[in-house]
C-alpha positions as CSV (number, residue, x, y, z in Angstrom):
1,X,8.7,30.0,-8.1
2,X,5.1,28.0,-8.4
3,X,4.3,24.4,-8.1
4,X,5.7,22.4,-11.4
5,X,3.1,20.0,-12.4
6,X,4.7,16.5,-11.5
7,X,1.8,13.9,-12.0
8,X,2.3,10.8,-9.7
9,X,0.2,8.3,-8.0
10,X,0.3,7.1,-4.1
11,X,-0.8,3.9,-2.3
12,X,-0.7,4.0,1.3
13,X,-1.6,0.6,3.2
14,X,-3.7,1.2,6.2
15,X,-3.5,-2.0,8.7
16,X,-5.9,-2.6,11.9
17,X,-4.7,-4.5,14.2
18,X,-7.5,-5.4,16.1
19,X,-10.8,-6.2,14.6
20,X,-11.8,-3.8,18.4
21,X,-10.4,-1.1,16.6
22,X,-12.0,-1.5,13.1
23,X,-15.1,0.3,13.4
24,X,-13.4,2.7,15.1
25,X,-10.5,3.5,12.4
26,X,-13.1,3.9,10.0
27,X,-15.7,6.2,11.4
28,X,-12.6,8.4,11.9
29,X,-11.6,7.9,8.0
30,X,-14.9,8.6,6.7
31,X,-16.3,10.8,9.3
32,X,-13.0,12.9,9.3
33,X,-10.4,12.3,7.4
34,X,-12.1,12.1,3.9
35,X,-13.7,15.4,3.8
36,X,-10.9,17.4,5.4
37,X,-8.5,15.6,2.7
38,X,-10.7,16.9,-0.2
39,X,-10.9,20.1,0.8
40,X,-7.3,20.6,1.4
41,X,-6.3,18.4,-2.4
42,X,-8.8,18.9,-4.2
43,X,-7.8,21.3,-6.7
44,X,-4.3,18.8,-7.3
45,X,-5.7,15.4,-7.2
46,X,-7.9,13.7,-9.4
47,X,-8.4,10.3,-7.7
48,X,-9.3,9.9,-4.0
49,X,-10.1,6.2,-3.5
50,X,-10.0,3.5,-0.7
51,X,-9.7,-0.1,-1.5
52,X,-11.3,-2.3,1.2
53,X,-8.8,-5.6,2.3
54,X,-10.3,-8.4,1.4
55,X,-9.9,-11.1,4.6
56,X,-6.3,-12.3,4.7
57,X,-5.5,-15.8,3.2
58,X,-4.0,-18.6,4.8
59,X,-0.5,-17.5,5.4
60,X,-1.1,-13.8,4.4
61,X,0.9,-12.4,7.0
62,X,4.1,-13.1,6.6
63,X,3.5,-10.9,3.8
64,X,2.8,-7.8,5.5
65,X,-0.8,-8.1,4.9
66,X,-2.9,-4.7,6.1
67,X,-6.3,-5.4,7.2
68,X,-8.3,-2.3,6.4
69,X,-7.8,-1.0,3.1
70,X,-5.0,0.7,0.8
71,X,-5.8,4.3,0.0
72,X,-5.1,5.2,-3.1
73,X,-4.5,9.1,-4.9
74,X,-3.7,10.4,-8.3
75,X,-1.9,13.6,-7.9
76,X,-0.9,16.7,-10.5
77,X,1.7,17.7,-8.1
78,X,4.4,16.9,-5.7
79,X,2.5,17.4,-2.4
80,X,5.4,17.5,0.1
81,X,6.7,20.9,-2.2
82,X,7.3,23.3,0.4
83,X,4.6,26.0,-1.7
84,X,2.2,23.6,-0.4
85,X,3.6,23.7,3.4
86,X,0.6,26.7,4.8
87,X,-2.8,24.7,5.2
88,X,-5.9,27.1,7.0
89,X,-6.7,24.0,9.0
90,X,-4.6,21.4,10.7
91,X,-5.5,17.6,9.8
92,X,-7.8,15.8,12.6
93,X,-5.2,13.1,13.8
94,X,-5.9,11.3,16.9
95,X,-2.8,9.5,17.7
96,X,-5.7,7.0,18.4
97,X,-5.7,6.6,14.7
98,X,-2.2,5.6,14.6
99,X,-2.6,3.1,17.6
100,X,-5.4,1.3,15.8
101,X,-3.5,1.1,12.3
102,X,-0.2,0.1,14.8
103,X,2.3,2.6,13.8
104,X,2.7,3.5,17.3
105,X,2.6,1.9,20.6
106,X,-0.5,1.2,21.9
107,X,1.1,2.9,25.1
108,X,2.3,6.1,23.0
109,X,0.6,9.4,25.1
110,X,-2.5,11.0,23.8
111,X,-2.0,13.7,21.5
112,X,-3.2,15.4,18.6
113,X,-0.5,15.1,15.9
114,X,-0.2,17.0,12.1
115,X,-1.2,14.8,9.4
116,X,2.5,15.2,8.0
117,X,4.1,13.5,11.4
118,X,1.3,10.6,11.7
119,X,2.7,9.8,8.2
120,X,6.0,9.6,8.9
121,X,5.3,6.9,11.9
122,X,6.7,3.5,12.8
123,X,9.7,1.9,11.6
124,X,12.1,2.9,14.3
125,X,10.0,2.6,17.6
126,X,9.8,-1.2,16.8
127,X,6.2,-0.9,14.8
128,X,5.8,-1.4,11.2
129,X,6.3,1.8,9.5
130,X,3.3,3.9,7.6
131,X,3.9,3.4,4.3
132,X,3.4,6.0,1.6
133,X,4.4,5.1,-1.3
134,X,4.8,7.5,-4.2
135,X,5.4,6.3,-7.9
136,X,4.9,7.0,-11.6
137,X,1.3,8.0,-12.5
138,X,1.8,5.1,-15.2
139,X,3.3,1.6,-14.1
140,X,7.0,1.5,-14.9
141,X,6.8,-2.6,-16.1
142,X,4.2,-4.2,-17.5
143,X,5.3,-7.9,-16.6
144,X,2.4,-10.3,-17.5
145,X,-1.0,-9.7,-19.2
146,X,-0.9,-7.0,-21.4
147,X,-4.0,-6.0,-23.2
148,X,-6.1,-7.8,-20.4
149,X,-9.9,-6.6,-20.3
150,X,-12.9,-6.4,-18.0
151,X,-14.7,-8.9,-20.0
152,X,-12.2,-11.4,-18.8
153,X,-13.8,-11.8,-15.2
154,X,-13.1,-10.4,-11.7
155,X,-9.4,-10.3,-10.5
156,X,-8.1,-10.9,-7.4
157,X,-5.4,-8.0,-6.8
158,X,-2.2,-8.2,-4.5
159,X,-0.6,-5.1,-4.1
160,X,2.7,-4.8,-2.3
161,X,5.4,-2.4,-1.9
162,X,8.9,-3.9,-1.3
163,X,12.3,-2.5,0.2
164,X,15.9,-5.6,0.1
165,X,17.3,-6.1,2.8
166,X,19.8,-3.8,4.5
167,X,23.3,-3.9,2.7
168,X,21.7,-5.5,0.1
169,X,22.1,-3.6,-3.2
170,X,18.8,-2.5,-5.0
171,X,20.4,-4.1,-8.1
172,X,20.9,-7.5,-6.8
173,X,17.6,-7.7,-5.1
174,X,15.8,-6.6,-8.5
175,X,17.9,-9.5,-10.1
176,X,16.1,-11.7,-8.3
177,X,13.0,-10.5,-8.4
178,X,12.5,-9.9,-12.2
179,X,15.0,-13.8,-12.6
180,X,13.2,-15.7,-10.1
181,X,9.9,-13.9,-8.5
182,X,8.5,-13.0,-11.9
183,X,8.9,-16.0,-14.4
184,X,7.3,-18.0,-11.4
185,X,4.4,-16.3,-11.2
186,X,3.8,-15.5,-14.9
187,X,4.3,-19.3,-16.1
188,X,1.4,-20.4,-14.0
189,X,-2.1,-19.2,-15.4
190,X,-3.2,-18.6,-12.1
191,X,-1.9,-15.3,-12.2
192,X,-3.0,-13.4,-15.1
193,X,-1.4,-10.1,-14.6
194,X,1.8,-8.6,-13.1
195,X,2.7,-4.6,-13.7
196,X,5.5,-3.0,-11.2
197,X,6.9,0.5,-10.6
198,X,10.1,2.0,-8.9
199,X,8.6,4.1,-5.6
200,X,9.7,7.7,-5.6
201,X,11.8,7.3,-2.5
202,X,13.4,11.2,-3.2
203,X,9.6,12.4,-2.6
204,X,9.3,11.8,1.0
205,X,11.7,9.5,1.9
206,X,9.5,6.2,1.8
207,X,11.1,2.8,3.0
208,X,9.7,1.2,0.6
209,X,11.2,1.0,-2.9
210,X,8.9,-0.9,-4.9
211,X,5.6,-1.5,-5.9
212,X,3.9,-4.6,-7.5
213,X,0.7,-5.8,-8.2
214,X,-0.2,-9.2,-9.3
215,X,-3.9,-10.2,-10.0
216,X,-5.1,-13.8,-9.6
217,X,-8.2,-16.1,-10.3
218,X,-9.0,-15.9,-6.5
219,X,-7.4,-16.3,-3.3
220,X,-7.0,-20.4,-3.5
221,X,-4.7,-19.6,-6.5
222,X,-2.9,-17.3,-4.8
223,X,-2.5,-19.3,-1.9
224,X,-1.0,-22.3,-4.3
225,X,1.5,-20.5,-5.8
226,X,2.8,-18.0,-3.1
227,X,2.6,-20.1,-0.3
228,X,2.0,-24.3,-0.8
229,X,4.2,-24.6,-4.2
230,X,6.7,-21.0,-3.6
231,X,9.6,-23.4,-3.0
232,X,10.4,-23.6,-6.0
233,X,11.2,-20.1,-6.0
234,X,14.7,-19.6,-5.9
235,X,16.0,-18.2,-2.0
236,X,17.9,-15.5,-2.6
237,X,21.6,-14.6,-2.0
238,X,20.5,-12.9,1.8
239,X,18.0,-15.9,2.8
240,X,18.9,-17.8,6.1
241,X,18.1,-21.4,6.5
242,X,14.8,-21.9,7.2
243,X,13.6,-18.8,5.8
244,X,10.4,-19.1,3.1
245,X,8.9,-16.5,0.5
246,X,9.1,-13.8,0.3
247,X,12.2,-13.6,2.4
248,X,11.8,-10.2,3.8
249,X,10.7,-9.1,6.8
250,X,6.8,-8.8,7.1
251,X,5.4,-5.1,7.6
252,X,9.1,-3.7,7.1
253,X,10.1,-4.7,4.0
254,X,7.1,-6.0,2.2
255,X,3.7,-4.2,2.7
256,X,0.3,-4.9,0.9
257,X,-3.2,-5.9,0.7
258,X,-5.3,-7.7,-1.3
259,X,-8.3,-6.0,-3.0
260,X,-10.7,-6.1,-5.6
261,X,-10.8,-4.2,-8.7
262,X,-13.9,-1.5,-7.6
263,X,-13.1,0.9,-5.0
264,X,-15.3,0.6,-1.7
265,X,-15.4,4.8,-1.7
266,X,-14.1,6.8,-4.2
267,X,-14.1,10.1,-2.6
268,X,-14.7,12.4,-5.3
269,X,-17.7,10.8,-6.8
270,X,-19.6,9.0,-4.6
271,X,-18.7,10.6,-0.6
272,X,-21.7,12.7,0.1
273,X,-20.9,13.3,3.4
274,X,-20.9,10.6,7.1
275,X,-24.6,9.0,6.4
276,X,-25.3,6.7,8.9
277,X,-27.6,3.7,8.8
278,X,-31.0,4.1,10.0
């Protein structure tokens, strides 16, 4: 039986956890990884993009804040359908490449690794796992700011991806999230935009089971109401004294990156091959 078309869009949050390592992960990105990603997807993805992190606020990272980018793709199929399984080449994957986005242990062994098993990294070997989120080509919820246009000035994006707690229920922690998260955020003008999606955990198991993205006048506002006034958020039922927003755990269950609204590189339009500076 062939590939069923099965359009769907992916954000995966690349962190660097040194700024050492930052030159480093992204000669291997650009210089690697993006060419040998087009010419495998090519022919079932129509967006190839990278989204350079802007510098983390004050307080960004309890959030789960990655520090390099997010990576985002538009696909026309489900890319982990076993028709798809037989590539001519293996994937260029350092498991230096994993070390600097800290999936694995700096100590981990050197080896080369399939692109498949670098994404499935982290999580259970005590780092934060790589997250590669799958959802709806369309968002799901379109919270705050419908019919919002360019003309209306830059925006200062947050995109996350969330999982609750263990043992608690996907329904109780979207209670509070769409009861007490949202109406915050959208009665403050501050933030001019909030649009969410359901992650499609069933297509490769991703810990994550949300996405949301909330754009803001800048990074001061976001600072005001997610950090200096998010008190008056209302804890949830699983938050432990002391605790503050977002009350999950950072890099486990809540994972973003703030961007702008232009991509840094988007890969099928603008990469013309590794052109270095002269």
């Amino acid at each position: 039986m062939g590939t069923e078309f099965d359009p769907m869009r992916s954000f995966i949050y690349v962190d660097v956890i040194k700024e050492e390592y930052r030159h480093k992960l992204q000669h291997w990105l650009y210089f690697h990884h993006i060419p040998e990603s087009i010419s495998q997807f090519e022919p079932y993805c129509t967006k190839y993009a990278f989204y350079n992190a802007l510098p983390v606020p004050e307080g960004g990272e309890r959030f789960g804040t990655a520090r390099m980018q997010i990576t985002e793709h538009s696909w026309l199929v489900n890319i982990m359908d076993p028709a798809l399984k037989v590539k001519a080449f293996q994937e260029y994957m350092p498991i230096e490449a994993l070390k600097w986005q800290g999936t694995v242990p700096e100590t981990a062994g050197d080896v080369l690794m399939s692109g498949d098993d670098a994404r499935c990294t982290g999580g259970n070997n005590g780092c934060m796992p790589f997250v590669f989120a799958f959802c709806p080509m369309w968002w799901e919820e379109d919270v705050k700011g419908a019919g919002r246009t360019l003309t209306e000035g830059a925006n200062y994006r947050w995109n996350f991806a969330l999982t609750y707690p263990e043992g608690i229920s996907k329904e109780e922690g979207d209670k509070w999230l769409f009861e007490e998260v949202f109406p915050y955020f959208e009665a403050n003008n501050c933030c001019t935009r909030i649009l969410t999606s359901k992650v499609r955990q069933e297509i490769n198991g991703c810990p994550m089971y949300r996405v949301v993205e909330m754009w803001f006048t800048g990074p001061t506002a976001w600072h005001h109401l997610a950090v200096e006034t998010a008190d008056k958020i209302k804890s949830p039922s699983w938050a432990k004294d002391g605790d503050v927003f977002p009350y999950l755990k950072s890099g486990f269950e809540i994972r973003g990156a703030f961007v702008t609204d232009y991509p840094t590189c988007d890969a099928y339009s603008q990469y013309r091959g590794y052109i270095p500076r002269r």
